[in-house]
Each structure stands twice: as structure tokens, then as C-alpha cells.
N, C-alpha and C positions, 0 to 999 in steps of 0.2 A: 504494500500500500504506500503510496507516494506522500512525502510529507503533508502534502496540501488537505489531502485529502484525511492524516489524523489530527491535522488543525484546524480543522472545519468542525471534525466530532467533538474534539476537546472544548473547542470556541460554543459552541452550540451548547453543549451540558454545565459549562462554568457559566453559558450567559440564562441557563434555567435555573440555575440554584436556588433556592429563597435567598431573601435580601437578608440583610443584618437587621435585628430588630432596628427601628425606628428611634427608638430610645439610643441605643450604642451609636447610631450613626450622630446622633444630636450629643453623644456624651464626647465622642473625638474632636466634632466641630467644638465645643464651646473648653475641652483644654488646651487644644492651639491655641486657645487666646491667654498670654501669661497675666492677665487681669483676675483671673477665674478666680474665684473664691470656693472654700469646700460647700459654702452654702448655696451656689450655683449648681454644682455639681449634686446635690444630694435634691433641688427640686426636680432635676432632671429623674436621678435613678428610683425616687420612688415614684416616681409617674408609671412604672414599670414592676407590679410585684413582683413578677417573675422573680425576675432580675434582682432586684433587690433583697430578695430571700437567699438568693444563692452567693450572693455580694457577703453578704451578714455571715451565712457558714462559711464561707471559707474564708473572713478574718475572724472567725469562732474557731478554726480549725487547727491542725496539728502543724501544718504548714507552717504558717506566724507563729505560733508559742506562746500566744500572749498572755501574761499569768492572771487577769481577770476577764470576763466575758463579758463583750462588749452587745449592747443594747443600743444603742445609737448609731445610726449611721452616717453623722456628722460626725462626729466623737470618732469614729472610724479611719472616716476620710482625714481629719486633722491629727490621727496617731498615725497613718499607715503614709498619709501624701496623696494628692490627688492624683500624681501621674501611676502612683501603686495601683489603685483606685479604678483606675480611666485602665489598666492593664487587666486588671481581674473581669472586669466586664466584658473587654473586650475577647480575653480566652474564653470566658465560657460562651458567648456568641457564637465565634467560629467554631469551638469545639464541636459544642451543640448543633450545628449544621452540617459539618465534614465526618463525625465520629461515630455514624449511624454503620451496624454490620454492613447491611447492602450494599453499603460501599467498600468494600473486603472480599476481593475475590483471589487475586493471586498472592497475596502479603498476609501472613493473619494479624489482625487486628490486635491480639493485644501486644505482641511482638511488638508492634508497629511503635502502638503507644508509649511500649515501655522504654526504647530505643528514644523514641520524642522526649519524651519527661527524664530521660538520663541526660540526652543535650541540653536541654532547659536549666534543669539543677547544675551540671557540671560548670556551665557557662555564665552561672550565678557566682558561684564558691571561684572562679582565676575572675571574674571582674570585684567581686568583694578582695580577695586575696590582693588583686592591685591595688585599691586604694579606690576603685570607683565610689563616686556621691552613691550614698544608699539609696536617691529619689531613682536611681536610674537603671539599679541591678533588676528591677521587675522588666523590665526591657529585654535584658539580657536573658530572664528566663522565657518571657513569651516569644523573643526569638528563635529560643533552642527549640522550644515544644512547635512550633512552625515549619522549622527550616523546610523541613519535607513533604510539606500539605502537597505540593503537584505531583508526588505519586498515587493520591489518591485519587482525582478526573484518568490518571492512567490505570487505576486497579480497575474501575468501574467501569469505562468505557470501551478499557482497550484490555481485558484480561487475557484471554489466552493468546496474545502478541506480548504482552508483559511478563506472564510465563516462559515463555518462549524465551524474552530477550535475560530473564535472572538466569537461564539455563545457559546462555551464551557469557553469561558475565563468568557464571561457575565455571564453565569448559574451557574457558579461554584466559582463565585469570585474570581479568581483567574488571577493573572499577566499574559497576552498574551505572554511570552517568554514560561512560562511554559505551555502553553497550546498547544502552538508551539509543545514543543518537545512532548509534553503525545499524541498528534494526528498525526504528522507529522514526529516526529524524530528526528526532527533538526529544529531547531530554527534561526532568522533574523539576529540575531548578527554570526552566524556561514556564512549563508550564503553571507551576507555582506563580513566575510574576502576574499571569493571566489571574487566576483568583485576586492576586493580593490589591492587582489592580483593577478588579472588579467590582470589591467590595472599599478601594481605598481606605486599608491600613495602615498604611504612614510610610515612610521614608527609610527608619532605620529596620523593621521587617521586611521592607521589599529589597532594601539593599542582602540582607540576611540570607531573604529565600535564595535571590539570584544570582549571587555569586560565593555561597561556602563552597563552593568545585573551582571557581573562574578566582579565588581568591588573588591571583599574582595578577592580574589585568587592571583589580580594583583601581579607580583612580578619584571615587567619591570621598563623602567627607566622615564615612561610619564605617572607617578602616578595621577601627579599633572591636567593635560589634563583629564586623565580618571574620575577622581575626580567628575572635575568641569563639564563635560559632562555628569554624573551621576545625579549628583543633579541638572544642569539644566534642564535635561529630566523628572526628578522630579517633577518638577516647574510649567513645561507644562504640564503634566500630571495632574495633582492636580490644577490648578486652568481652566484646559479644554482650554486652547487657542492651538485652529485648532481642528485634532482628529489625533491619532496614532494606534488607536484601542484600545486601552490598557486601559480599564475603572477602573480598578481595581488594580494599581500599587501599588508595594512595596515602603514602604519607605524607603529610603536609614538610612544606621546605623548613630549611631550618629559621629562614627570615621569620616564622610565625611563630615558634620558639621564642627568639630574641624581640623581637616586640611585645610580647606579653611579658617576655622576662619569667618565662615558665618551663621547666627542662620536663622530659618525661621522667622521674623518677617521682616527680611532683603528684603525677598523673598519678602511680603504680601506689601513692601515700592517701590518697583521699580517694580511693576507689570505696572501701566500707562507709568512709561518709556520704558519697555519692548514692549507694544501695539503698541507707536511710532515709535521703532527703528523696528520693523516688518515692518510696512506701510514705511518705506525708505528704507530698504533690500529686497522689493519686488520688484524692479529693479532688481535684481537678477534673478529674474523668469520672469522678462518680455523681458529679453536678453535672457534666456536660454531655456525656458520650450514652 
């Protein structure tokens, strides 16, 4: 099948998806503006139970830690930050829309996830390790738990050609991106941007989805994000926690190393921590998926 013709099927089923709630797409617009008050933000989220309900458990949850339980969800937003805040919303939004079985044919689903939520956590714990502002490491997780949403328009759409092409990754050794394009034409990280730019998730996600493979080409301004989503995906890949499909990954250069200022022995020390903060970030998936 010609490229054309599996970006037509992709373009078609990313451009049916349901929308993001109503509420999340209002809750993005109005933290762009750095005027924003939490109390901006909490008339927005409770216009929205749902959402609001699931907002509340998981800053109730094992995730945060927070030694009293919170009842307010301004009191929330002004202990946790609103860009924390503006991130928990937004994951369970998409989760809640990409994380349904059906969409799970050549990949199993919770492989999938568990692979997602080790990126997320890992790439939390080297931007906390560096010094990152703490408003900014929920970024860093909602990046990781993303990176790889465009294999799923490729599991649902195109599954037994995405069989086919993880069979060609296995037999040929070779990285599942490239195996992507040598069968299919286009690859996860491309189709990924189509979602992210679908539903306009922001800048440093879509930098995230589309280039943790094309990392060395980067020449945008969320180096730093793409980096440490690189070499987390790394992490997971190489020591097998979940599955991604991806048996045979590349090793990131050593440039991603010395920009994080991160060696792999680092990696091989905070892998038990990683395994825990999985097991408390799957709250995540038990509000969304």
C-alpha cells in the first residue's frame, strides 16, 4: 500500500476521533495566558464534573503523597500549580479517548501503557534530578506517557500491516520506527504529530511526540524535553519494562548523555524507583483508560 494511501486512512480516523472535552480545550486556552489565576482555572474545571472528580482523585492519590486530603479544588490548584493542574486534565482527556481496548490490536494494551507510564515517571525523576522548576516536571511526565500515542491510529487502523512491520523490526534487528517507514511509509512519531495537532496540545508535547527518534535534527527551543524523552524511552526500552514493540532500539548518542548530564549507571540506580512510581501513576489509567 502506497504511502498516500495509509495517510489518507490515518488522516480520516485521527480526523473522527471525538474532540477533547470542551472544558480541557477552554482549560489550555485560558493557561496560555500567564495572567491566569487558580481561580480562573477552577471556574472553568468545575463547569465539568467529570473532570473534576477525576482532577480531585488523583491529587487524592498515591501519585502526589500529599499527607492531608484535599477537599478543595482551588486549594488544589494553589498547592499543586496550575500548569500541574492544566496537565492532569489534560492526560486524563486524551487518555480517556486513545486508551479504549479497540484500539489494541497488534500491541497489547497494557504492555503499551506500562512502557508509556515508565517514560513519563523516568523522565520526571532526570528533569527533577537536574534541577528543573517543579511547575514544569508534570510536562515532563505527560510527555513521556504520550510520546507514542501515533502507534495507536497505526494498531487500529492498520493492524495486521503493523504486525507484519514489528515482525520485520524482530527479523531484521532493526528499531520499529525504521521498520515503520521501510513497510508502511511513515512512521509513529509522524503520525503522532497528526493527533497532537488535531486536538492542539501544545508545543512542548508535539515537539516530544515528533522527534524522540529524529532527536539529532532537533533545532526547536524544547531540546531539553526532547532530550530527556529520548533517553527515557531509552530506559524503557533496554531494560523491557511494559513493551513498545520496539525490541531492538537504538541507542541514543552520547550528546544526550552529556546534556542531561546523566550517565547510564544512573539509569541501572533508579530503575526500582522507576517500578514504584509506575505502580502510583497507574491511577492514571485507572481514571482514564
Amino acid at each position: 500500500m502506497a504511502e498516500a494511501d495509509n495517510l489518507i486512512i490515518l488522516k480520516n480516523y485521527i480526523s473522527k476521533m471525538p474532540s477533547l472535552p470542551t472544558s480541557v480545550s477552554k482549560i489550555l486556552e485560558i493557561c496560555n495566558n500567564p495572567t491566569t489565576s487558580p481561580a480562573d482555572l477552577n471556574k472553568v474545571i468545575s463547569l465539568d464534573p467529570v473532570l473534576m472528580g477525576k482532577v480531585m482523585k488523583l491529587i487524592n492519590s498515591a501519585y502526589y503523597g500529599l499527607s492531608q486530603e484535599v477537599t478543595s479544588l482551588v486549594r488544589a490548584i494553589i498547592m499543586l500549580g496550575i500548569n500541574t493542574v492544566k496537565n492532569l486534565a489534560l492526560s486524563t482527556a486524551v487518555l480517556g479517548t486513545l486508551g479504549n481496548k479497540t484500539n489494541f490490536h497488534a500491541l497489547n494494551m497494557d504492555g503499551f501503557w506500562r512502557h508509556s507510564l515508565c517514560v513519563g515517571v523516568t523522565s520526571k525523576l532526570i528533569a527533577k534530578k537536574r534541577g528543573i522548576d517543579t511547575k514544569r516536571l508534570e510536562e515532563y511526565f505527560i510527555a513521556g506517557i504520550l510520546h507514542d500515542l501515533g502507534k495507536i491510529p497505526l494498531n487500529n487502523k492498520l493492524s495486521e500491516a503493523y504486525i507484519q512491520t514489528m515482525s520485520i523490526s524482530d527479523k531484521e534487528r532493526m528499531p520499529l520506527y525504521k521498520a515503520e517507514k521501510q513497510n508502511l511509509l511513515i512512521d509513529h512519531a509522524e503520525v503522532g504529530l497528526l493527533i497532537v495537532d488535531n486536538w492542539k496540545l501544545g508545543q512542548e508535547i508535539r515537539d516530544a511526540v515528533g522527534n524522540h527518534h529524529s532527536y539529532n535534527s532537533y533545532t526547536g527551543n524544547n531540546k531539553d524535553i526532547v532530550y530527556t524523552i529520548t533517553l527515557a524511552n531509552h530506559f524503557a526500552n533496554s531494560f523491557e519494562i511494559g513493551y513498545s514493540g520496539d525490541r531492538y532500539p537504538e541507542a541514543p548518542a552520547d550528546e544526550v548523555f552529556s546534556f542531561l548530564q546523566v550517565n547510564f549507571e544512573y539509569l541501572e540506580e533508579i530503575e526500582d524507583t522507576v517500578n514504584g512510581e509506575i505502580e502510583k501513576a497507574r491511577v492514571f489509567l485507572r481514571l482514564a483508560v
